[in-house]
KENU-237239 format. One line per field, with one value per residue: x, y, z of N, C-alpha, C, O, CB in turn; residue number from 1. Coordinates in nm, 2 decimals, padded with zeros to 4 digits. Glycine has a CB too. Example, Ala and Ser with C-alpha at 12.3 -4.5 7.8 and 13.67 -1.06 7.14 Angstrom:
BEGIN
n_c1: c(01.32; 01.28)
n_c2: c(-00.57; -00.22)
n_c3: c(00.78; 00.71)
ca_c1: c(01.23; 01.37)
ca_c2: c(-00.45; -00.11)
ca_c3: c(00.78; 00.71)
c_c1: c(01.32; 01.29)
c_c2: c(-00.33; 00.00)
c_c3: c(00.78; 00.79)
o_c1: c(01.42; 01.34)
o_c2: c(-00.33; 00.11)
o_c3: c(00.85; 00.80)
cb_c1: c(01.13; 01.41)
cb_c2: c(-00.45; -00.06)
cb_c3: c(00.90; 00.57)
pos: c(1; 2)
//
This chain:
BEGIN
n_c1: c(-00.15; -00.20; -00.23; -00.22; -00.28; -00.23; -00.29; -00.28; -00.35; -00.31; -00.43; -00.37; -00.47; -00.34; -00.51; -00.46; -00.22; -00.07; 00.01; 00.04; 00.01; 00.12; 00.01; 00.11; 00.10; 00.17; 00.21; 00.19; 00.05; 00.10; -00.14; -00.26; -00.02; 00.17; -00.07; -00.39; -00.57; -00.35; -00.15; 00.14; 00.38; 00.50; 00.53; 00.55; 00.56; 00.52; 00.48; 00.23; 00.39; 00.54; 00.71; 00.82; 00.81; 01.05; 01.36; 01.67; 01.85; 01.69; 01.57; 01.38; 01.05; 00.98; 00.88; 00.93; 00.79; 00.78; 00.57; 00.36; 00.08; -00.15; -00.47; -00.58; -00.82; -01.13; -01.22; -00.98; -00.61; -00.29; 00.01; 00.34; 00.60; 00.83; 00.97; 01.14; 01.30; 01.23; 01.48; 01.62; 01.76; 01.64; 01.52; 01.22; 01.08; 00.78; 00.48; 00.15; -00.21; -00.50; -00.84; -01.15; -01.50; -01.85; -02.11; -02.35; -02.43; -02.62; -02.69; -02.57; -02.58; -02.65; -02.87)
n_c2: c(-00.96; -00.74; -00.85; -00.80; -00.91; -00.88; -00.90; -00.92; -00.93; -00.94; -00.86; -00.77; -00.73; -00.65; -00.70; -00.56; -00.58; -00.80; -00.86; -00.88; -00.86; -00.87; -00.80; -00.79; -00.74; -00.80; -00.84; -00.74; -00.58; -00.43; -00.38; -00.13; -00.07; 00.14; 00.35; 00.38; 00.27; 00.26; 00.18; 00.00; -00.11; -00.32; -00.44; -00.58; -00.56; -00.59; -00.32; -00.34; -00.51; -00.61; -00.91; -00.98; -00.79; -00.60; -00.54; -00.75; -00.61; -00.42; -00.30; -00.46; -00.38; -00.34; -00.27; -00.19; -00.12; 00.07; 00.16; 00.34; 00.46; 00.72; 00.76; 01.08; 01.24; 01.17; 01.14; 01.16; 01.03; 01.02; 00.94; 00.82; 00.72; 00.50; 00.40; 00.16; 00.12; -00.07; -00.26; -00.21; 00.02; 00.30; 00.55; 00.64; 00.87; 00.97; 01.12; 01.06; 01.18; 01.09; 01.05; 01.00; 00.97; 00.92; 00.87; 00.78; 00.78; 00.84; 01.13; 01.15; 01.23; 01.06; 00.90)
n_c3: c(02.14; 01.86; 01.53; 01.20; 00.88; 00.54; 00.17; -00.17; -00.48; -00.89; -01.22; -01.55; -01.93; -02.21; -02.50; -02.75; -02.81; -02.74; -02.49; -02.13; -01.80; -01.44; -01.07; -00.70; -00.37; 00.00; 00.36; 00.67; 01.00; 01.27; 01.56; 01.75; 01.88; 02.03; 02.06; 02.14; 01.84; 01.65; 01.39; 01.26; 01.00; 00.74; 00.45; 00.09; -00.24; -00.57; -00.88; -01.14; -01.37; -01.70; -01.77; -01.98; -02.15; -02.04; -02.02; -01.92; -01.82; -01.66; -01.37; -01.10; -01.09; -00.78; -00.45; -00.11; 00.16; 00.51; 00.73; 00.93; 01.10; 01.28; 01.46; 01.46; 01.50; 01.53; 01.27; 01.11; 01.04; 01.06; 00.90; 00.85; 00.58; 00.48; 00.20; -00.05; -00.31; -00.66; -00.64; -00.42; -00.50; -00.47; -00.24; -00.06; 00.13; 00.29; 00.40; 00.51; 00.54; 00.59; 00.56; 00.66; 00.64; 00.69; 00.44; 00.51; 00.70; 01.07; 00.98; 00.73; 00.36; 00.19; 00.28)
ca_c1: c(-00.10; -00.31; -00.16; -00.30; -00.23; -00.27; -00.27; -00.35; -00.32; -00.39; -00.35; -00.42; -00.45; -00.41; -00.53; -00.40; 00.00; -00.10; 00.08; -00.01; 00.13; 00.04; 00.07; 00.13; 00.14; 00.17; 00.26; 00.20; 00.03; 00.09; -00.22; -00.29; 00.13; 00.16; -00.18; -00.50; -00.58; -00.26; -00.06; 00.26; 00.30; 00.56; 00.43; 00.62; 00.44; 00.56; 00.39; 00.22; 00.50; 00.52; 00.85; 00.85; 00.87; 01.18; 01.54; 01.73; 01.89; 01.59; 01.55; 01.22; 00.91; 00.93; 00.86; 00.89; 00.76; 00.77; 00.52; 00.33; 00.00; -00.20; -00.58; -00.53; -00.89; -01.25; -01.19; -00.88; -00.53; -00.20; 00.14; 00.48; 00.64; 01.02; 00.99; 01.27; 01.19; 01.32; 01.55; 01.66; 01.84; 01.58; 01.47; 01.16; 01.01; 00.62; 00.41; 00.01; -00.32; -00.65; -00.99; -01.28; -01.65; -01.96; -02.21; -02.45; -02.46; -02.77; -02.70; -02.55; -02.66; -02.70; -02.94)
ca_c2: c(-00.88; -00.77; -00.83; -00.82; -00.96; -00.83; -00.95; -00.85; -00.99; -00.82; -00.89; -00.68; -00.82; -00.58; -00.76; -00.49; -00.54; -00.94; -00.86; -00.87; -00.84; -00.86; -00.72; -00.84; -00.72; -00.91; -00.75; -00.75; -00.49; -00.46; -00.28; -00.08; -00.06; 00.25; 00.43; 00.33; 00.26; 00.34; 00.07; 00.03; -00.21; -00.37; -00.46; -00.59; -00.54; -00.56; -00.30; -00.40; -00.56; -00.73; -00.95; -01.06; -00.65; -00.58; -00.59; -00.83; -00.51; -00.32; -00.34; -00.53; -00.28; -00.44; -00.19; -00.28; 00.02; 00.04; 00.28; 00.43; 00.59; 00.70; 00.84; 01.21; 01.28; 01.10; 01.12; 01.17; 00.98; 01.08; 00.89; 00.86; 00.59; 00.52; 00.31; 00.09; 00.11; -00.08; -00.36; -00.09; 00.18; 00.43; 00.55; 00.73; 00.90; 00.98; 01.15; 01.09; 01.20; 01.02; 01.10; 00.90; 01.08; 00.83; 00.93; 00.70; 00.77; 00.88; 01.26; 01.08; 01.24; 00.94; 00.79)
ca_c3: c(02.04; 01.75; 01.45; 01.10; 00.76; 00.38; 00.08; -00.26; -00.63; -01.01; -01.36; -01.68; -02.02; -02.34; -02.62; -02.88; -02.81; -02.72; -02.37; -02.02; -01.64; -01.29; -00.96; -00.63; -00.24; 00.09; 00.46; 00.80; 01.05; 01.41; 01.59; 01.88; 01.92; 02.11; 02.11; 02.08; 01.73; 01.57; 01.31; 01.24; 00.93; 00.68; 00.31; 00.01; -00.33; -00.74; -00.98; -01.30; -01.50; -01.79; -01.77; -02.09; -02.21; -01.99; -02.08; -01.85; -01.70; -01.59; -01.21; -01.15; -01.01; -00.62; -00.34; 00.03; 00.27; 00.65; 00.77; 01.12; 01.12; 01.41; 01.42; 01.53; 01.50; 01.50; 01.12; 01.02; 01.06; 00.99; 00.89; 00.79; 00.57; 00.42; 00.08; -00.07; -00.48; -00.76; -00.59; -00.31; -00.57; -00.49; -00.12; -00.06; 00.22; 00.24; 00.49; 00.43; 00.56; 00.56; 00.57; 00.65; 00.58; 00.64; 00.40; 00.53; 00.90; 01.07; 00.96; 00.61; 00.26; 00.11; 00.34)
c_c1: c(-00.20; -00.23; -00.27; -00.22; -00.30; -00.22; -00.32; -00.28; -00.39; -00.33; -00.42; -00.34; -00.46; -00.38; -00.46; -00.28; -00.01; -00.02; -00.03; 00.06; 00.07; 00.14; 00.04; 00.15; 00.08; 00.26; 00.18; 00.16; 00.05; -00.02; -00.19; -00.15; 00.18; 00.07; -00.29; -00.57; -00.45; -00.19; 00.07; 00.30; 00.45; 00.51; 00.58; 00.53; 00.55; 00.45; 00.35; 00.34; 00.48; 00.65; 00.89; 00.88; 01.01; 01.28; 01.55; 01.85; 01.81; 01.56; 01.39; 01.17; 00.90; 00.97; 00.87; 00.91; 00.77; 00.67; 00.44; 00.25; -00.07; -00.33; -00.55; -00.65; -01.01; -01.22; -01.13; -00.79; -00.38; -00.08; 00.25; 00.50; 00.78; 00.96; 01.14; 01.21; 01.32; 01.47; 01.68; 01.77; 01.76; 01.47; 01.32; 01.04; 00.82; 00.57; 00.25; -00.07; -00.41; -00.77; -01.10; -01.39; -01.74; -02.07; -02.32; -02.48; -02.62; -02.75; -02.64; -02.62; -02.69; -02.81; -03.12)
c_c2: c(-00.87; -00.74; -00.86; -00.87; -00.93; -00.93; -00.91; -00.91; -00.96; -00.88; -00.76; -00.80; -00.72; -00.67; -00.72; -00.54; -00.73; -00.94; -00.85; -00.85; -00.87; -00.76; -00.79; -00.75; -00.80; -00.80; -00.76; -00.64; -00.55; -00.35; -00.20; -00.04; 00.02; 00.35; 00.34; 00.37; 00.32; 00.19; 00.08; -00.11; -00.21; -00.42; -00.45; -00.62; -00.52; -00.49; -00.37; -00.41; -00.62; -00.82; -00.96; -00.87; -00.57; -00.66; -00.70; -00.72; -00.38; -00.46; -00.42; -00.42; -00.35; -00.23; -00.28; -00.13; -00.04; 00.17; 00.27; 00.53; 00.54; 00.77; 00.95; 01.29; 01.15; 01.03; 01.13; 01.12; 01.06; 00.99; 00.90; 00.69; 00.57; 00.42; 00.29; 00.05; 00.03; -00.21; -00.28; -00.02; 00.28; 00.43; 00.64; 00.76; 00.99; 01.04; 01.14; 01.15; 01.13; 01.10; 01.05; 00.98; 00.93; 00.92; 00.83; 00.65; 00.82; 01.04; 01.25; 01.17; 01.15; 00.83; 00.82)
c_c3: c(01.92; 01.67; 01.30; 00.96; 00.62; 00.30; -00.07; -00.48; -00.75; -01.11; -01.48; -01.82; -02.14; -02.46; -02.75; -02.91; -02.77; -02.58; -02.24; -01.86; -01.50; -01.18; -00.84; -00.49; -00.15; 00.24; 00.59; 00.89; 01.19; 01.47; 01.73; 01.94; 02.06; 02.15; 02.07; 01.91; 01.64; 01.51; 01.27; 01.13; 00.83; 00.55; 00.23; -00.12; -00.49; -00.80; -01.03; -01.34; -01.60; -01.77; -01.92; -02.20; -02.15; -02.01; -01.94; -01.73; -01.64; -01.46; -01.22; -01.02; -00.89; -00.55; -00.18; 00.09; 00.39; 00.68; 00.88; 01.05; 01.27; 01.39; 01.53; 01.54; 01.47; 01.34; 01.01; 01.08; 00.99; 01.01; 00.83; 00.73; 00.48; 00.30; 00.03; -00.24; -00.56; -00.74; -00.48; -00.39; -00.52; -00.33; -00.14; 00.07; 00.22; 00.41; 00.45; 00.53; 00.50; 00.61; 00.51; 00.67; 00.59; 00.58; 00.43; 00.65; 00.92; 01.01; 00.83; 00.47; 00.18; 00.14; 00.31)
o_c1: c(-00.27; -00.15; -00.38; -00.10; -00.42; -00.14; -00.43; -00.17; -00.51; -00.22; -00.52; -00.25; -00.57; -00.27; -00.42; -00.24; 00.10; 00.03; -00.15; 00.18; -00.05; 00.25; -00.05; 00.24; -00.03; 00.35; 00.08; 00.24; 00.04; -00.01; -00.09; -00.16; 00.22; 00.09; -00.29; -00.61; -00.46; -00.17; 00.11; 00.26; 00.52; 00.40; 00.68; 00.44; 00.65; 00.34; 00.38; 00.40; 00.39; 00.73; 01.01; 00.95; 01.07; 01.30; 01.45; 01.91; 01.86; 01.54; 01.31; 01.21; 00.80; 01.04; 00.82; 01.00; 00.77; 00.71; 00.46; 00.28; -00.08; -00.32; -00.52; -00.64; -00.98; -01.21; -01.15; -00.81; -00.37; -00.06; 00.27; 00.46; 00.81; 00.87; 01.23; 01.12; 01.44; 01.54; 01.80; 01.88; 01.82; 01.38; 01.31; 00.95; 00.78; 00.63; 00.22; -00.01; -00.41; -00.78; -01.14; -01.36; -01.72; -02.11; -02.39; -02.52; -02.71; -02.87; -02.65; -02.74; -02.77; -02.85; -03.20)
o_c2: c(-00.97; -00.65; -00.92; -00.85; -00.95; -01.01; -00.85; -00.90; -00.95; -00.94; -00.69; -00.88; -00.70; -00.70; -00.80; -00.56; -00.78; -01.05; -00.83; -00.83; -00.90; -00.69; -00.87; -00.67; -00.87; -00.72; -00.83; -00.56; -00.67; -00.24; -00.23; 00.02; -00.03; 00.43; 00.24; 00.48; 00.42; 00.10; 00.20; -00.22; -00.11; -00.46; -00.38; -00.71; -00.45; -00.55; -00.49; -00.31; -00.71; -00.73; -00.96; -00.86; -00.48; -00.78; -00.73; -00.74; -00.28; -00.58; -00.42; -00.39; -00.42; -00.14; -00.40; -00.05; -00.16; 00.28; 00.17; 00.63; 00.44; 00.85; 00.93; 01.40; 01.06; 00.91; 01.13; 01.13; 01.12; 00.96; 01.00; 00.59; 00.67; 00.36; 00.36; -00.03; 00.05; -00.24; -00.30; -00.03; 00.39; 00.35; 00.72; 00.69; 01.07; 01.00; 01.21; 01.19; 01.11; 01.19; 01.05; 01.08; 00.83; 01.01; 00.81; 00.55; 00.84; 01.07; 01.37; 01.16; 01.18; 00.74; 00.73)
o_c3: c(01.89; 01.68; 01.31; 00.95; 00.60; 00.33; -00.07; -00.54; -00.74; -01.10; -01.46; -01.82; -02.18; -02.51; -02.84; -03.02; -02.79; -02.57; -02.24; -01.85; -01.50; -01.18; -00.85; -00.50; -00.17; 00.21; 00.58; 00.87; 01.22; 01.43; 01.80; 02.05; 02.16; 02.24; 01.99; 01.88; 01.56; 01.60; 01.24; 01.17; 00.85; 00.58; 00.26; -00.12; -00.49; -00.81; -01.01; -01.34; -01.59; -01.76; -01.96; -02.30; -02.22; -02.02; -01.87; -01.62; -01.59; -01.45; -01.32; -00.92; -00.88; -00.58; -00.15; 00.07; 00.40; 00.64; 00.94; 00.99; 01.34; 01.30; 01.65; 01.59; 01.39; 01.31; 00.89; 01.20; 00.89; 01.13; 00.76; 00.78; 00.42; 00.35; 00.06; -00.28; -00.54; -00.84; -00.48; -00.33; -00.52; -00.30; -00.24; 00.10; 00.13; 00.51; 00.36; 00.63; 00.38; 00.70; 00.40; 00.73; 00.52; 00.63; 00.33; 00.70; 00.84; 00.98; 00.78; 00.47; 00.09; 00.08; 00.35)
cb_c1: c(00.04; -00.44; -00.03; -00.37; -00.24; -00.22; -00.29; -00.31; -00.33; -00.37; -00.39; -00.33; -00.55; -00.36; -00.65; -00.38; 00.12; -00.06; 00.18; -00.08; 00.18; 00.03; 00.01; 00.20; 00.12; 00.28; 00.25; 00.33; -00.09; 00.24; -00.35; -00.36; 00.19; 00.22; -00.20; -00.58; -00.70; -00.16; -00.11; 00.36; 00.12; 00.60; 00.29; 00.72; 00.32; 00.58; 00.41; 00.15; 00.58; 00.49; 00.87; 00.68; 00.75; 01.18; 01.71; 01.81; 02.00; 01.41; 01.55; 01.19; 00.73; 01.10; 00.71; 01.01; 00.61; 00.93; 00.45; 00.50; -00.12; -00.11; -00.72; -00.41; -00.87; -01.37; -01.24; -00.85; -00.58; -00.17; 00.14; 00.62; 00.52; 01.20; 00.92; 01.32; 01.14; 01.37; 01.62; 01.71; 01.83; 01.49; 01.58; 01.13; 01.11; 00.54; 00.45; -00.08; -00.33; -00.66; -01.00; -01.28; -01.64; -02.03; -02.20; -02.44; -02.31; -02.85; -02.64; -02.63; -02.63; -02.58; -02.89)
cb_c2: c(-00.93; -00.69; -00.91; -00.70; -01.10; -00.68; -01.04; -00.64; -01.11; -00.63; -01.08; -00.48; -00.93; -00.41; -00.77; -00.33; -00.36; -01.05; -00.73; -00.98; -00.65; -01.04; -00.56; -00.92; -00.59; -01.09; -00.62; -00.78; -00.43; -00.45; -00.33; -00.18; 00.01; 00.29; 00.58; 00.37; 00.32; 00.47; 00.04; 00.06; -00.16; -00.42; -00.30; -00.66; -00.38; -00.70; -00.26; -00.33; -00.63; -00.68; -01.08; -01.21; -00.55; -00.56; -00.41; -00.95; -00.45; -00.25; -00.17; -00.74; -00.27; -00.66; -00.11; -00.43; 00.10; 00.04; 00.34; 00.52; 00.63; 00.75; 00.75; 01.30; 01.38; 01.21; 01.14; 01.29; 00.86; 01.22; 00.84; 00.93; 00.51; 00.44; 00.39; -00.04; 00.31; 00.07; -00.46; -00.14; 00.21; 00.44; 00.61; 00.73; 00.96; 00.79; 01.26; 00.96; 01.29; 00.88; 01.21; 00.79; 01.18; 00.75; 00.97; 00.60; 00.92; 00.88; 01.34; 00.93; 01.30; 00.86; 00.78)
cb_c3: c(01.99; 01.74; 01.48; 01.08; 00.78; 00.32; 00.12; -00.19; -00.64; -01.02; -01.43; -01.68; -02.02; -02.37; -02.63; -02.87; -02.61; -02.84; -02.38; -02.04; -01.60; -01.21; -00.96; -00.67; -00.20; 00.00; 00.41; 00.83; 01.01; 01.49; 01.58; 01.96; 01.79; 02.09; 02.04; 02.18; 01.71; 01.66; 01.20; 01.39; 00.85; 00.75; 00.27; 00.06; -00.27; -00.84; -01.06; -01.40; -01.47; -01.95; -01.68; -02.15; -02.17; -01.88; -02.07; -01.98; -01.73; -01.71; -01.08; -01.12; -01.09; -00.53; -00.38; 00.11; 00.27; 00.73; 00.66; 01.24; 00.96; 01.55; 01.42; 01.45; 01.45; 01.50; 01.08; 00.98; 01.02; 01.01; 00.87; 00.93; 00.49; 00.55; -00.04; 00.06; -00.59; -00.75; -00.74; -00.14; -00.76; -00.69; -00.03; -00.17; 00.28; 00.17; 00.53; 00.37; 00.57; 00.63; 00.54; 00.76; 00.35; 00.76; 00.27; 00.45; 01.02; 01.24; 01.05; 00.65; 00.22; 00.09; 00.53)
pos: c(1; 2; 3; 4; 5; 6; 7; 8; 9; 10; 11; 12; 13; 14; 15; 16; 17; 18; 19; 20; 21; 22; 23; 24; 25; 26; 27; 28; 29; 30; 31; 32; 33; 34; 35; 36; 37; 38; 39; 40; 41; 42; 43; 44; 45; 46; 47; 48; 49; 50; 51; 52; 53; 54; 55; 56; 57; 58; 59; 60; 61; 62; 63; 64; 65; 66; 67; 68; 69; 70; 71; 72; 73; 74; 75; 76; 77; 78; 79; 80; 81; 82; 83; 84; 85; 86; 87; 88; 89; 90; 91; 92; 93; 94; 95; 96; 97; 98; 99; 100; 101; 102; 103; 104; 105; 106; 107; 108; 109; 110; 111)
//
């Protein structure tokens, strides 16, 4: 099974307002699932927040997605993903596209 693992951690600091926040995601890929090269993946992640700037009844900024992409071309991918926003009040569905470009292949402008 190929499976993969993320992770990802942030802060901001504005000095003006003496405040500050972070951000957090963490999640799980499964590869190769049903096609070759295609992911299907789970992820749970908090905006920037400040806590110390929100009420005691604002929802806290957490997201948890489920999403499925597959590569549909050499250099392009396409997926779908459901989102769960906000302490799951607020659904949202997503379709993307990607697109990968080497500029620094042998035929490359950068090279």
């Amino acid at each position: 099974m190929n499976l993969g693992l993320f992770g990802r951690y942030g802060w901001y600091e504005n000095h003006s307002l003496d405040q500050g926040g972070e951000t957090f995601s963490f999640g799980l890929n499964l590869l190769d699932l049903f096609l070759p090269d295609d992911r299907l993946g789970l992820g749970y992640g908090q905006q920037l927040s400040n806590s110390d700037a929100r009420d005691d009844d604002d929802k806290i900024p957490d997201v948890v997605e489920l999403f499925y992409d597959a590569r549909i071309l050499p250099f392009l991918r396409a997926g779908v993903s459901i989102q769960s926003q906000n302490q799951f009040s607020e659904t949202v569905f997503g379709f993307r596209l990607r697109a990968d470009f080497d500029l620094t292949g042998p035929r490359g402008i950068l090279r």
